[in-house]
Backbone bond lengths (Angstrom), bond angles and torsions (degrees), N, CA, C in turn:
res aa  C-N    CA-C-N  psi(-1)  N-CA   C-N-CA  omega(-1)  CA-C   N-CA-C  phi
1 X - - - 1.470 - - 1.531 111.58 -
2 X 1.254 122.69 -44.88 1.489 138.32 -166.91 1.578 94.77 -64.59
3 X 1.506 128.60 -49.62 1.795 141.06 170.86 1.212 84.45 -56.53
4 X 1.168 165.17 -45.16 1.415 142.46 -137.16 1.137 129.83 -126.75
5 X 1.430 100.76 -2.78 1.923 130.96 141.63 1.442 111.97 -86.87
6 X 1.432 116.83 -2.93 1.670 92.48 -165.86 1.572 76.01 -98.48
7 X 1.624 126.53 -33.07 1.385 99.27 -161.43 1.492 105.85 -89.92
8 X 1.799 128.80 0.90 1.150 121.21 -174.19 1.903 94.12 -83.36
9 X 0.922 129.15 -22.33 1.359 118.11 171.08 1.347 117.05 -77.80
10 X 1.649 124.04 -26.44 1.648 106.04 -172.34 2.246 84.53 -88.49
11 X 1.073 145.55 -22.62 1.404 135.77 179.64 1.510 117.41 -110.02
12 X 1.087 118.47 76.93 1.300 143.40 -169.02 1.927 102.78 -48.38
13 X 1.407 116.69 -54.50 0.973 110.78 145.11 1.657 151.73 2.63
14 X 1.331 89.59 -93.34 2.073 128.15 149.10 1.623 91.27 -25.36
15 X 1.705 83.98 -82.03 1.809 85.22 -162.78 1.581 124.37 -54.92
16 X 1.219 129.99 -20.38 1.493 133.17 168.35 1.175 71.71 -52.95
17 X 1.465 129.74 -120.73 1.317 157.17 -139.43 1.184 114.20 0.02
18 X 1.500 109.88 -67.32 1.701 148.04 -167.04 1.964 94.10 -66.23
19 X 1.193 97.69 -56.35 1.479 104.20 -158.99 1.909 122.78 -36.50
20 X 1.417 101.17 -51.13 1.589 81.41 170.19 1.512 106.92 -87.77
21 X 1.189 136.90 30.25 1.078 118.04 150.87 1.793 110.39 -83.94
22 X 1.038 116.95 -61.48 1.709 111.69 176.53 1.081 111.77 -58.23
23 X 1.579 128.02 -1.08 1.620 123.47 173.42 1.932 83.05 -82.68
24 X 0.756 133.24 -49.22 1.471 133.57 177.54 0.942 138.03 -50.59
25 X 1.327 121.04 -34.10 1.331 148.31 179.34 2.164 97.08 -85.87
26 X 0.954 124.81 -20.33 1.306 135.81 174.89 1.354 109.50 -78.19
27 X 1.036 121.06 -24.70 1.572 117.83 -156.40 1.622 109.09 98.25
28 X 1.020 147.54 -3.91 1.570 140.03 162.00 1.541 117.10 -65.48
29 X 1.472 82.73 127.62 1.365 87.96 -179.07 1.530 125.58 -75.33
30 X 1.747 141.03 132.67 1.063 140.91 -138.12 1.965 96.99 -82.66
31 X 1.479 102.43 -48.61 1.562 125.71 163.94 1.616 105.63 -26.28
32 X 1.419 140.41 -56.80 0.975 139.20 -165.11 1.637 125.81 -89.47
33 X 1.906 102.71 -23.87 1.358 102.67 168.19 1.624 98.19 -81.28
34 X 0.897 144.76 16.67 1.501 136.45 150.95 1.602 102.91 -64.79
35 X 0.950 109.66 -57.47 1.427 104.64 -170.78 1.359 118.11 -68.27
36 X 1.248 122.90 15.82 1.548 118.36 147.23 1.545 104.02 -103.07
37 X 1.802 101.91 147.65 1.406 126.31 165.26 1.848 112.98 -43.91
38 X 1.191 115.83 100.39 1.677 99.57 -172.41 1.549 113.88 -41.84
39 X 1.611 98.80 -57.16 1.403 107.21 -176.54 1.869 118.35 -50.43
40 X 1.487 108.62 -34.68 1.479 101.46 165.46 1.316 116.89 -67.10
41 X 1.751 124.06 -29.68 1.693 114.43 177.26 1.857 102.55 -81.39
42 X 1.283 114.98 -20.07 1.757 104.75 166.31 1.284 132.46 -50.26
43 X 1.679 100.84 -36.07 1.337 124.94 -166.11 1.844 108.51 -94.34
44 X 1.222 117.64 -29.67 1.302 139.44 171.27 1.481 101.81 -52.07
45 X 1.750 122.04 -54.10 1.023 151.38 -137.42 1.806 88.59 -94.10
46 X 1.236 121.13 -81.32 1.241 125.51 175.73 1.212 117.60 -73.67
47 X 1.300 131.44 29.19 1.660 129.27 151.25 1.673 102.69 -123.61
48 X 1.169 114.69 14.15 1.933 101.57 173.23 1.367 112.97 107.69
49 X 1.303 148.75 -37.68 1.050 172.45 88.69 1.967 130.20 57.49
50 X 1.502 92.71 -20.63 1.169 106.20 170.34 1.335 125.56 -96.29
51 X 1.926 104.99 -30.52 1.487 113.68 -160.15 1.500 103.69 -64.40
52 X 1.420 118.95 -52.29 1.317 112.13 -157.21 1.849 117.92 -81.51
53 X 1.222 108.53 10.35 1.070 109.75 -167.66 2.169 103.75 -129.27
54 X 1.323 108.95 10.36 1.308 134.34 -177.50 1.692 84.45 -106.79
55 X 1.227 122.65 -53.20 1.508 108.47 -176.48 1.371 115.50 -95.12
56 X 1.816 123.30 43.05 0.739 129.70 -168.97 1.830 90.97 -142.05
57 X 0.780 110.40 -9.56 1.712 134.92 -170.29 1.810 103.51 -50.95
58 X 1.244 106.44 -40.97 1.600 106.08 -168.49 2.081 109.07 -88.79
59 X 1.303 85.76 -28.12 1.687 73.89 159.11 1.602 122.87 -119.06
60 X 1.013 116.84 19.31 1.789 114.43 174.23 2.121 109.60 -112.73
61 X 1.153 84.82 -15.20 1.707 77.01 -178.30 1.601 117.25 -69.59
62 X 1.356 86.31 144.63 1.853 91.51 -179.42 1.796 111.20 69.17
63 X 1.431 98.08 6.61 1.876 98.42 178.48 1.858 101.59 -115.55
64 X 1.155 93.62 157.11 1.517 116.45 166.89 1.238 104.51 -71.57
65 X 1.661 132.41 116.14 1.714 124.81 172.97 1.132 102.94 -152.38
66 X 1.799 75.13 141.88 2.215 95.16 -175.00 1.888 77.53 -103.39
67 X 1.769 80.85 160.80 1.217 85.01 179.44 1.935 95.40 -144.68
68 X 1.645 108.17 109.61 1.211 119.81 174.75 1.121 120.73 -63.79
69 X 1.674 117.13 128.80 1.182 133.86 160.23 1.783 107.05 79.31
70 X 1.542 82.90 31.97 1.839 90.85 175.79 1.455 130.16 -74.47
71 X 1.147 105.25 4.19 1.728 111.97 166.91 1.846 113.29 58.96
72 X 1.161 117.01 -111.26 1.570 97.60 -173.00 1.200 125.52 -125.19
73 X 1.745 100.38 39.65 1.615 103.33 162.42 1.625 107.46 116.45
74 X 1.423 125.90 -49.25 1.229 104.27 -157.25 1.192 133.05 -89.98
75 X 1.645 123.79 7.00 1.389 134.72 136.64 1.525 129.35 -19.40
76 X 1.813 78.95 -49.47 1.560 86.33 177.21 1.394 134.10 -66.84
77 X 1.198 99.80 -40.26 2.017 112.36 162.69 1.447 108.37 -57.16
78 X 1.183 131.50 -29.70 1.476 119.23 157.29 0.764 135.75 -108.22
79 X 1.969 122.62 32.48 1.342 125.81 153.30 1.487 100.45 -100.42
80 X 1.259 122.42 -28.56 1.656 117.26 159.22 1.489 104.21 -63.63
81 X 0.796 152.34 -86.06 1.235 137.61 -171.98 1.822 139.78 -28.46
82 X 1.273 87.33 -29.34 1.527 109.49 177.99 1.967 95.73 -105.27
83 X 0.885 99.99 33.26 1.929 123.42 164.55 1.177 125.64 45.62
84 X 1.496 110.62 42.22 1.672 139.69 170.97 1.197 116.38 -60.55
85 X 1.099 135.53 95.59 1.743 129.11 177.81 1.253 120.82 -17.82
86 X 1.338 113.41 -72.93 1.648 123.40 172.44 1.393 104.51 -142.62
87 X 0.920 115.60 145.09 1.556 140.92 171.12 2.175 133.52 -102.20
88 X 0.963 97.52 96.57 1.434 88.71 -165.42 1.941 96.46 -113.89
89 X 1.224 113.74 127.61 1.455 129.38 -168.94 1.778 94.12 -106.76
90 X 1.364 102.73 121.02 1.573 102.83 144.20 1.635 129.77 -127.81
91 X 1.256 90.79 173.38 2.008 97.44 -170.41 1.122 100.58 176.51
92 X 1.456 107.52 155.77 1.837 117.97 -169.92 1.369 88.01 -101.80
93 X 1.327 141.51 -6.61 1.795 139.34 173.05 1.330 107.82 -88.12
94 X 1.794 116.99 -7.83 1.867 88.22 172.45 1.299 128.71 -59.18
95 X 1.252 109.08 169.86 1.315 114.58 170.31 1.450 108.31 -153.27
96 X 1.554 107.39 111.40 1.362 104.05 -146.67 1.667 95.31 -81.16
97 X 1.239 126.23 -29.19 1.434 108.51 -177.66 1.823 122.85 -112.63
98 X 1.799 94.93 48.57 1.737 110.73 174.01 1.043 91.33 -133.38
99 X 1.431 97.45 125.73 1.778 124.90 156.03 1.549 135.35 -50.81
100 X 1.497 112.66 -18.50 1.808 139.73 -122.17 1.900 65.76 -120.49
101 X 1.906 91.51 133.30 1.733 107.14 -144.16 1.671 92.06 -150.12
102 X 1.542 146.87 128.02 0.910 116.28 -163.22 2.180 76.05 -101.77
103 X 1.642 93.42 157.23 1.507 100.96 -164.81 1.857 93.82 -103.46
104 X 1.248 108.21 122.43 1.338 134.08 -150.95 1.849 97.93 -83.93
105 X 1.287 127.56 10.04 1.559 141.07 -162.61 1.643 85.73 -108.16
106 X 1.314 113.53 -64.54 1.408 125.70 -158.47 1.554 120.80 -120.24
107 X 1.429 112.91 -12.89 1.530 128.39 -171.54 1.228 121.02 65.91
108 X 1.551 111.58 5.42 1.738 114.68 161.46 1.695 122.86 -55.40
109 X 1.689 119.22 153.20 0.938 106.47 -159.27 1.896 86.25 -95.45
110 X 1.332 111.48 145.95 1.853 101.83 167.34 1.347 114.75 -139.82
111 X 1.268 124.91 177.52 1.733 140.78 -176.68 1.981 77.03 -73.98
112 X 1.319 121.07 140.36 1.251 116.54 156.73 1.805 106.15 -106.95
113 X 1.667 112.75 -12.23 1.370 134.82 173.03 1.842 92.65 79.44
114 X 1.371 117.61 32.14 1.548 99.24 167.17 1.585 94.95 -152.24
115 X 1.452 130.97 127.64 1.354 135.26 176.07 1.642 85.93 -86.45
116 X 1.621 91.89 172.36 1.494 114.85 160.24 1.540 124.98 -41.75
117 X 1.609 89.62 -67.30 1.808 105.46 173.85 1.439 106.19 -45.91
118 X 1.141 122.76 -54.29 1.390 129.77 -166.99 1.743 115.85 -63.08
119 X 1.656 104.23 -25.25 1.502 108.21 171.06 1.531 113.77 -91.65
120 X 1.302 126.71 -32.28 1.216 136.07 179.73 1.432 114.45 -72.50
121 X 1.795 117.83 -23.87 1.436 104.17 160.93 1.634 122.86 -87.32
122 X 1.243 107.28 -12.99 1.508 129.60 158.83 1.359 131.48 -52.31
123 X 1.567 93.72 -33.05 1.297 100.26 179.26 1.356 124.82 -168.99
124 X 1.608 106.63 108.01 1.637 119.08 -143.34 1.787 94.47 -77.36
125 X 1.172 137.62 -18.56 1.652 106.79 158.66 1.742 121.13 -92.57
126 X 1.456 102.58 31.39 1.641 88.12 165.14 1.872 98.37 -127.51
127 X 1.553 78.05 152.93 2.194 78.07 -168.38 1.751 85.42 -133.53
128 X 1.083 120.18 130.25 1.882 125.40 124.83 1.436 148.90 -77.47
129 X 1.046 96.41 129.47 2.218 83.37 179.94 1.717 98.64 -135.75
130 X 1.310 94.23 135.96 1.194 108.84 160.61 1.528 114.11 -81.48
131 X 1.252 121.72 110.82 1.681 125.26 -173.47 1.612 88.68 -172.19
132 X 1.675 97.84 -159.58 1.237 143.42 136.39 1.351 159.85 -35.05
133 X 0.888 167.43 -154.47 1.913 152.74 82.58 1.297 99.10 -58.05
134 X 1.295 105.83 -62.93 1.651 114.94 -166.44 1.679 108.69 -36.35
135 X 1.004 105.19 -40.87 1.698 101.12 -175.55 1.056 130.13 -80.34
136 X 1.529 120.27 17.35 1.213 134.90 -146.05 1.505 93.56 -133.53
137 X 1.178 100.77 -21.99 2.303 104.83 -174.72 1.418 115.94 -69.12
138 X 1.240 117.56 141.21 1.429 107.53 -167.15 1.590 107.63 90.92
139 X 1.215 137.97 -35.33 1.605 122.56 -154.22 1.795 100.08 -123.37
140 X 1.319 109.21 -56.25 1.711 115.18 167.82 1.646 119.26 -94.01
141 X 0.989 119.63 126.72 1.497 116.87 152.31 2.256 111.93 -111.89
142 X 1.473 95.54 150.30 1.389 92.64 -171.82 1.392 90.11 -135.78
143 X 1.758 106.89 175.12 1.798 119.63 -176.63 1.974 100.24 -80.69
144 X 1.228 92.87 -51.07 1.382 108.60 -160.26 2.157 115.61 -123.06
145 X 1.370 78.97 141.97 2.008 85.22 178.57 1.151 86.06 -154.06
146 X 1.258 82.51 142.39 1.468 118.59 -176.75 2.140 113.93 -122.88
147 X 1.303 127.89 146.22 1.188 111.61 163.79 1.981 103.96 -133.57
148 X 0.998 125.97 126.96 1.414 130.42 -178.92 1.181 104.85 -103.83
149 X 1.678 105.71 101.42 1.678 123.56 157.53 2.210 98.97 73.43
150 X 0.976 101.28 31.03 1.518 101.20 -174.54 1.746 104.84 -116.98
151 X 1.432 114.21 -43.90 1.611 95.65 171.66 1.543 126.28 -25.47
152 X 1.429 118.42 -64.85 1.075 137.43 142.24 1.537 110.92 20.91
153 X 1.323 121.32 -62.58 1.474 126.90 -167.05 1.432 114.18 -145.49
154 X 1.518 104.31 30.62 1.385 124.22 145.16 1.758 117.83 -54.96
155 X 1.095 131.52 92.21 1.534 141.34 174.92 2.265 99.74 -40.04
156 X 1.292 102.56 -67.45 1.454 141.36 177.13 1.413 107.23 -71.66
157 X 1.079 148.94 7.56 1.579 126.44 -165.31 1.448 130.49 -59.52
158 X 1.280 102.03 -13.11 1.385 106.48 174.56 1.742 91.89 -75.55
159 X 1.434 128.79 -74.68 1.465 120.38 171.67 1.255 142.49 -1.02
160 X 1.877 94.20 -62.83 1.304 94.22 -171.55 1.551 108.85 -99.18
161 X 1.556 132.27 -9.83 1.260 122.84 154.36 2.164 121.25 -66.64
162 X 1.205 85.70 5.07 1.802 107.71 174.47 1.464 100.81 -87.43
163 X 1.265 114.99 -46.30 1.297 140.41 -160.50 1.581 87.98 -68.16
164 X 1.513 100.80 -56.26 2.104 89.31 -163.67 1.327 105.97 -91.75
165 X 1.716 127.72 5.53 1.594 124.74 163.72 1.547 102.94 -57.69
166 X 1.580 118.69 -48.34 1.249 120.20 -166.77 2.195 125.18 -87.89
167 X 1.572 78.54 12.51 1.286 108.14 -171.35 1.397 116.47 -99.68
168 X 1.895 115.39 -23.29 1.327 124.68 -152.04 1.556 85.14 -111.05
169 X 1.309 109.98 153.02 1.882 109.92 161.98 1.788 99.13 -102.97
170 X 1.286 105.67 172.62 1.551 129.37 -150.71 1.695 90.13 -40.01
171 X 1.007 120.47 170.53 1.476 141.15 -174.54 1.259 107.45 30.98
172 X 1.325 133.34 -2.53 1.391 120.06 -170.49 1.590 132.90 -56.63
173 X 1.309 135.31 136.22 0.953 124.80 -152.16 1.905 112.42 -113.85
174 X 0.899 133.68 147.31 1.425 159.38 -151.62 1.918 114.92 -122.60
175 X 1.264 113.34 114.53 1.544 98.57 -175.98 1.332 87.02 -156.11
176 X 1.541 114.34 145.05 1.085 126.56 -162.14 1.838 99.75 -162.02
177 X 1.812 109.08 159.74 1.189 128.06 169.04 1.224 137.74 -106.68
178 X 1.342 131.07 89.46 2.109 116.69 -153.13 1.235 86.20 -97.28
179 X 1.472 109.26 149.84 1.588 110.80 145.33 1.324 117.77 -106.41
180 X 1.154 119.36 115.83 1.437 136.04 162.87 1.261 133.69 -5.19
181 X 1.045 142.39 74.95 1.627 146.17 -163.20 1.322 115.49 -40.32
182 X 1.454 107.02 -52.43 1.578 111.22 172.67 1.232 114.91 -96.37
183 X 1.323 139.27 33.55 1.524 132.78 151.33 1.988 105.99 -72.41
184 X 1.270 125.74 -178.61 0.836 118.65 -164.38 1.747 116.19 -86.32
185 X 1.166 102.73 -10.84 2.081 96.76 165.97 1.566 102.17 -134.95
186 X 1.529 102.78 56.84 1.673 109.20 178.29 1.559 100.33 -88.35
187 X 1.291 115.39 -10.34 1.477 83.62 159.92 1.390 121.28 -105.22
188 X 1.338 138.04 51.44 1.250 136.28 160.59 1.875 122.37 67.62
189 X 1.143 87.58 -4.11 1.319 90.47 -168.52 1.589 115.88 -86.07
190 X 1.506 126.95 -174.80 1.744 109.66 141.44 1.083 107.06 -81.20
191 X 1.531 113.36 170.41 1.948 106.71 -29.50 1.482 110.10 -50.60
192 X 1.575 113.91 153.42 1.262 111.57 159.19 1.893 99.25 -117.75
193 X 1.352 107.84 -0.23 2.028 97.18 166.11 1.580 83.97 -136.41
194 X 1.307 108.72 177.68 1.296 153.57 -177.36 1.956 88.79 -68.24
195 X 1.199 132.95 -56.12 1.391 141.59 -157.24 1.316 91.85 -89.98
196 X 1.412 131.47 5.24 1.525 115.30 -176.28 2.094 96.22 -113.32
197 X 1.443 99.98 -2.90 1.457 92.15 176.87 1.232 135.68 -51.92
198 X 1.386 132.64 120.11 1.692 112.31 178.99 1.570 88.92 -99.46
199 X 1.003 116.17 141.23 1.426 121.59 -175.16 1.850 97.65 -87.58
200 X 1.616 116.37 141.54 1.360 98.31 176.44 1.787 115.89 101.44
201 X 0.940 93.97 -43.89 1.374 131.09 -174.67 1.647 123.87 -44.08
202 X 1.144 126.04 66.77 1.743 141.62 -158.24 1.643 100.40 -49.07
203 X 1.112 118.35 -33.77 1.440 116.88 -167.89 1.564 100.28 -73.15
204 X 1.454 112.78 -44.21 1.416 127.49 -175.59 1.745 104.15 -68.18
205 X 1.017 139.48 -47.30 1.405 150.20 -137.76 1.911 100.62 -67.00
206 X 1.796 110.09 -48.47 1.378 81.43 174.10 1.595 113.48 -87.46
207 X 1.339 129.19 46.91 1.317 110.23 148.85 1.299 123.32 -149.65
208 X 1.307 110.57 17.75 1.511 125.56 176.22 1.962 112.53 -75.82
209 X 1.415 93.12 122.52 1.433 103.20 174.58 1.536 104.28 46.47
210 X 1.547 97.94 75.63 1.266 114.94 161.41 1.504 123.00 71.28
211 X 1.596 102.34 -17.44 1.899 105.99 176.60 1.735 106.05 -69.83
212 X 0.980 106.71 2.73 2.071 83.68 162.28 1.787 126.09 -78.28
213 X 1.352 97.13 -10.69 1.725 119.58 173.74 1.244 107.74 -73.02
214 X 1.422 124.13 -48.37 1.509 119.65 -177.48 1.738 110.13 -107.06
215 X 1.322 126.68 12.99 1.005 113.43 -174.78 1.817 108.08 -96.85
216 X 1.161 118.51 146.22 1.472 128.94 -176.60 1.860 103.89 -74.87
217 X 1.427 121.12 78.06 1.292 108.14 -177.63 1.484 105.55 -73.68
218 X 1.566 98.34 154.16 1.804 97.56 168.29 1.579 118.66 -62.91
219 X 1.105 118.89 151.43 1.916 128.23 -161.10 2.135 85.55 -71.06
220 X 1.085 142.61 -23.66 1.162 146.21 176.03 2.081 113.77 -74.72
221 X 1.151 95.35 -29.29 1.973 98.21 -162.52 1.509 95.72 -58.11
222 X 1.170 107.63 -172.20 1.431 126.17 178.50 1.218 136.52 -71.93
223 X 1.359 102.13 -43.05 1.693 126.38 165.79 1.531 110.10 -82.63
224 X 1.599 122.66 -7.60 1.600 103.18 162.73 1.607 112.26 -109.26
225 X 1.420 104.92 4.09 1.706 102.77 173.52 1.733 101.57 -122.46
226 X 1.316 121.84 -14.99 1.356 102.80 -168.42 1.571 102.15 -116.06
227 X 1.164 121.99 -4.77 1.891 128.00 160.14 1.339 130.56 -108.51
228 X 1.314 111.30 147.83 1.760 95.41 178.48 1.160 95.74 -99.78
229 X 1.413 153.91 18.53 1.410 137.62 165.27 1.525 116.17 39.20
230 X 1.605 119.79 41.85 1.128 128.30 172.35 1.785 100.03 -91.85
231 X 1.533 85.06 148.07 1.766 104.22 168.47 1.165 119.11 -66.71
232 X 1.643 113.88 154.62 2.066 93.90 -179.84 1.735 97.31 -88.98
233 X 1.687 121.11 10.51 1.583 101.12 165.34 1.401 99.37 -91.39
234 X 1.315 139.96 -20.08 1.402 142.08 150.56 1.361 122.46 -50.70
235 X 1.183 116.33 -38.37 1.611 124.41 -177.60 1.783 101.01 -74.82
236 X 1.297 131.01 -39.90 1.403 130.51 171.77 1.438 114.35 -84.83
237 X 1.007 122.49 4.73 1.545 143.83 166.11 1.461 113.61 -65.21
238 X 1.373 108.84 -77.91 1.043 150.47 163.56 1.847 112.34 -45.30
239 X 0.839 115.43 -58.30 1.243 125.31 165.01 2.118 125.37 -52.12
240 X 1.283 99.53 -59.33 1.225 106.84 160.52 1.664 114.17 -53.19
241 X 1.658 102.46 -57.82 1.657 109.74 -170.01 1.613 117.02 -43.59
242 X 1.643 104.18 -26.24 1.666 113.84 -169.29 1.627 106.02 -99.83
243 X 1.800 113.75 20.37 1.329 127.48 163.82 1.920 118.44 69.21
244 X 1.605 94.34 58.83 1.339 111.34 -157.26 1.977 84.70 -143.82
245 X 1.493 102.63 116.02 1.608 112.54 165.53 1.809 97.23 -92.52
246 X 1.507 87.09 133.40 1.411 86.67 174.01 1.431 97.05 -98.59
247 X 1.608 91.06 168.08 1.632 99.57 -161.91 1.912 107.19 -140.30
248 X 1.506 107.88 -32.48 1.368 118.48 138.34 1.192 144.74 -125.72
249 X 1.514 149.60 134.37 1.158 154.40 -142.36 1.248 94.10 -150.57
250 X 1.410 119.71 99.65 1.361 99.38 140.16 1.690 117.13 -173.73
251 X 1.369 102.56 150.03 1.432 142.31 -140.66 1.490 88.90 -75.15
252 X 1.803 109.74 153.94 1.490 119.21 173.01 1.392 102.44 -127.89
253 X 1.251 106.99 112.98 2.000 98.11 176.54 1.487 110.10 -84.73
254 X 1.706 99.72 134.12 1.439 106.43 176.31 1.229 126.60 -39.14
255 X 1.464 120.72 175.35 1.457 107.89 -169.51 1.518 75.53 -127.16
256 X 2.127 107.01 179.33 1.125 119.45 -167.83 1.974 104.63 -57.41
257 X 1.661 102.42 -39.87 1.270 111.61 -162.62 1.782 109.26 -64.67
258 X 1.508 95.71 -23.35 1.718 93.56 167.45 1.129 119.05 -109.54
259 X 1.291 118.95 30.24 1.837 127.88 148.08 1.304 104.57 80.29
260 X 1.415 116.11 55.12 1.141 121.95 171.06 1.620 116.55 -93.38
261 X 1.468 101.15 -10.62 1.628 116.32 165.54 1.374 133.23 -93.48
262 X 1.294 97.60 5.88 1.509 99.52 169.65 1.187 120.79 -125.48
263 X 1.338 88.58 22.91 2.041 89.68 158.33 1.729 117.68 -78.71
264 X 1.021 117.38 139.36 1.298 127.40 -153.59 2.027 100.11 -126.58
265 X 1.073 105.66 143.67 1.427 105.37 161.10 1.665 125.37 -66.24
266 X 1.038 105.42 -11.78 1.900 108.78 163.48 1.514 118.06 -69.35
267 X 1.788 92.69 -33.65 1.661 101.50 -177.79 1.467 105.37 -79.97
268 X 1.370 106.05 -17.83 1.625 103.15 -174.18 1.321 114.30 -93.51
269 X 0.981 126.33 21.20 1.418 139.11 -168.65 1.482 122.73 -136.92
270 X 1.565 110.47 -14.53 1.281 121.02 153.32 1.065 122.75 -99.19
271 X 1.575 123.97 -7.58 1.597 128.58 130.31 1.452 144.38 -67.37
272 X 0.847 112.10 36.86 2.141 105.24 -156.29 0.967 120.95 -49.59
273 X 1.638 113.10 -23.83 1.533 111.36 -169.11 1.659 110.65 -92.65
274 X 1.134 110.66 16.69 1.286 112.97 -167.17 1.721 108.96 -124.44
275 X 1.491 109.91 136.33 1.658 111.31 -178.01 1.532 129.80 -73.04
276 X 1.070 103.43 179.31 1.841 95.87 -179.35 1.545 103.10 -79.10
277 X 1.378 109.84 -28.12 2.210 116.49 165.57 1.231 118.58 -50.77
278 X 1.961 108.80 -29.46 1.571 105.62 -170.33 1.399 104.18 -76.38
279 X 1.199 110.17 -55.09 1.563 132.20 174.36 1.756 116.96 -24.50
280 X 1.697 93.52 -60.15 1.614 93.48 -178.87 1.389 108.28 -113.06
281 X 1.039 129.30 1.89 2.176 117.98 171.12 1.594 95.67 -58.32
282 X 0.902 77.47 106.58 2.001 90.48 156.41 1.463 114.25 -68.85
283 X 1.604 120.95 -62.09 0.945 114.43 159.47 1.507 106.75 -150.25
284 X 1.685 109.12 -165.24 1.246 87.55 -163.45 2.016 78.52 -141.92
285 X 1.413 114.62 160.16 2.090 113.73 -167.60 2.099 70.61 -126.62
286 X 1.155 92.96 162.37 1.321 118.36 -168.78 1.400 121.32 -154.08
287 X 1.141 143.18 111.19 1.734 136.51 174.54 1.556 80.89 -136.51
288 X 1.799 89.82 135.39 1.518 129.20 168.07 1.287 120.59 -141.36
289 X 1.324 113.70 156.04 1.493 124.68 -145.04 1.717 85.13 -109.74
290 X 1.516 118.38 136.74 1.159 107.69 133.33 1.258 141.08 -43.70
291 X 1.561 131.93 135.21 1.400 131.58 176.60 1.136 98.65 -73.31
292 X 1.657 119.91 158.47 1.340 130.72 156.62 1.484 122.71 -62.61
């Protein structure tokens, strides 16, 4: 199976073809991938859209899942697809009647030719809201939430993972993606590879090779309003504290292209308090169990 995802992702093709057959071979029912727009699961398919929610497959199927900070929808066609009951996405960035999708290959923004509105009348178990979690307590409860690459720039995270304890019914489960603050492009900025370096380069300077840790950003930049620059022993801190057993943890070490080789013992020495894990976790995937 593991050979037969690696080649349905490099032949996009293949994988249409193949695809509701291993949705079949799972237990999905054939009846229900009708009820997605093909052309919206084509487009899902060739903008990035499938991967992270195919390895999300063993705990969202057959459950009700919101999925925080889902941006513009097309997660959702492949948490229905990967055989999610209903799917309801929120975020204060929807926009229920723009198409404009950032494309998950290259991070360009494109026409994906399907808004929110346009999928949600398409297809009566997927919903969007522009909101909150918080606004949602009291009125929905779901099995499963999910957040993709959004902890990250949670202001609140202790809050709003509070927010989806009171959101989940009994055992429900929680899985999420951080990227690492102190790996080597944890702050989001350029460079975000090794090939994006301009050497010289003033815009680059406070965050190249590790200077976004010691650099004094202004209380306005990006990385002091759009990250929480939490630790991942803070991030499982935090996680537990909001009454969530974790159940998987585990870490992705950078690769050469995200500068996991140019950490140097000078850099490690103007860090002390920090491990050789902080240094290179790129990021880290997470599923936790509600407590009883």
């Amino acid at each position: 199976m593991e050979r037969s995802r690696r080649l349905l992702d490099r032949w996009p093709i293949y994988y249409w073809r193949r695809y509701p057959l291993m949705l079949a071979a799972n237990g999905f029912k054939p009846r229900l991938l009708q009820q997605i727009p093909k052309s919206a699961i084509q487009q899902a398919l060739q903008l990035g859209y499938l991967r992270w929610t195919r390895a999300l497959a063993p705990w969202c199927r057959g459950k009700d899942v919101i999925d925080v900070g889902c941006g513009m929808g097309l997660h959702g066609v492949g948490f229905l697809l990967e055989g999610a009951k209903t799917y309801v996405g929120i975020d204060p960035e929807v926009k229920p009647r723009s198409a404009v999708i950032k494309d998950q290959h290259n991070g360009q923004r494109v026409d994906c030719g399907w808004t929110p509105e346009q999928l949600m009348h398409a297809c009566p178990r997927f919903e969007m809201i522009r909101g909150l979690s918080n606004q949602l307590e009291g009125k929905r409860t779901f099995d499963f939430a999910a957040l993709h690459n959004a902890t990250e720039h949670l202001t609140d995270l202790a809050g709003v993972l509070g927010s989806i304890r009171r959101l989940l019914r009994p055992g429900g489960t929680l899985v999420f993606n951080h990227h690492n603050w102190y790996c080597w492009n944890g702050h989001h900025q350029q460079p975000k590879t090794v090939k994006k370096i301009i050497p010289g380069d003033s815009t680059q300077s406070p965050y190249i090779d590790w200077a976004h840790l010691t650099t004094q950003h202004p209380p306005e930049s990006y990385v002091m309003t759009k990250l929480n620059r939490h630790s991942m022993a803070e991030v499982r801190s935090i996680t537990q504290a909001a009454g969530f057993e974790i159940q998987v943890w585990q870490p992705t070490r950078s690769t050469e292209e995200q500068g996991v080789d140019r950490l140097t013992d000078a850099i490690r020495k103007m860090h002390p308090h920090l491990t050789e894990a902080d240094f290179t976790t790129q990021n880290i995937f997470v599923v936790a169990r509600l407590k009883s």
